[in-house]
C-alpha positions as CSV (number, residue, x, y, z in Angstrom):
1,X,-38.5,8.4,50.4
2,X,-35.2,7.1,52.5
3,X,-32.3,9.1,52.9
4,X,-30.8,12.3,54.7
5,X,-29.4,15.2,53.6
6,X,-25.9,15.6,54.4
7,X,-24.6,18.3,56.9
8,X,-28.3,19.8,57.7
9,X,-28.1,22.1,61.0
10,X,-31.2,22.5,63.6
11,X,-33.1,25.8,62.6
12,X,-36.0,27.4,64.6
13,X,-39.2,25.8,63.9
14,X,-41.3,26.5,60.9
15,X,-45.0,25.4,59.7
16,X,-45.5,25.7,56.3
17,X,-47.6,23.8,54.4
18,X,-44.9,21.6,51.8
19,X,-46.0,22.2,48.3
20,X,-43.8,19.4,46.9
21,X,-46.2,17.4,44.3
22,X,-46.4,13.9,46.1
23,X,-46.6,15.4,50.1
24,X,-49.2,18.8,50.3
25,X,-48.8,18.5,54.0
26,X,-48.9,21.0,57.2
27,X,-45.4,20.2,58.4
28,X,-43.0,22.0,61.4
29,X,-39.6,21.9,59.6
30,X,-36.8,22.0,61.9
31,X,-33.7,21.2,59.5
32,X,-32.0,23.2,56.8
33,X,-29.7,25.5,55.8
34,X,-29.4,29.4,56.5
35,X,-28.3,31.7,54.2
36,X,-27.2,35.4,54.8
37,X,-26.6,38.2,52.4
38,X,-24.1,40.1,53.4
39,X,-24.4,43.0,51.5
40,X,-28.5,43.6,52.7
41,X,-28.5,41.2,55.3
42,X,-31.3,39.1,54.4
43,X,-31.8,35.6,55.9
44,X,-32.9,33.4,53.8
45,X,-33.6,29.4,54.7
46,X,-34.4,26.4,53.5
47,X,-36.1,23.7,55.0
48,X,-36.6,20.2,54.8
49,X,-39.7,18.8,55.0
50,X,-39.8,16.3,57.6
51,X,-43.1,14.3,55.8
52,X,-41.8,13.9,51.9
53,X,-37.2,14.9,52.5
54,X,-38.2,17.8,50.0
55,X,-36.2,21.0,50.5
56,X,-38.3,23.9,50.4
57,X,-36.9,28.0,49.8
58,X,-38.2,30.4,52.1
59,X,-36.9,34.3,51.2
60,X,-36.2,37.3,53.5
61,X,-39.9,38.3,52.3
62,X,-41.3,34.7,53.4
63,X,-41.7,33.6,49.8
64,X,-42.3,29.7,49.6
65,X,-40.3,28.1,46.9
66,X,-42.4,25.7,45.7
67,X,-45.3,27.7,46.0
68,X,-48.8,26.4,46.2
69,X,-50.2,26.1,42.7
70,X,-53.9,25.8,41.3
71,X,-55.0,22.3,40.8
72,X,-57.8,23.2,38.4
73,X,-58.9,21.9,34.6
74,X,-58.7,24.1,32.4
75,X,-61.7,23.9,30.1
């Protein structure tokens, strides 16, 4: 995929593995967007994955958004 996202700011470095369906990679992310709660202040952040340009959602709880998902058949 070609392309940038517009108006994406550094962020601190994260690994995650990208669950995006065509990428399933072990990246270190280093673009995004913050997001604070004001109210609780929670930081939440996404990320975009450096391999595949897919955003992913991580929570205040460090919940991946897309998660990893089983691959198996179902009998």
């Amino acid at each position: 995929m070609m392309g940038r996202w517009d108006r994406a700011i550094p962020l601190p470095p994260k690994t995650y593995t990208c669950h995006h369906e065509s990428c399933h990679q072990v990246v270190e992310a280093t673009e995004g967007w913050p997001f604070l709660k004001d109210e609780q202040y929670e930081i939440w952040f996404i990320y975009i994955c450096p391999q595949c340009l897919r955003p992913t959602f991580f929570d205040h709880f460090e919940r991946q958004i897309p998660e990893a998902t089983s691959h198996k058949t179902l009998a």
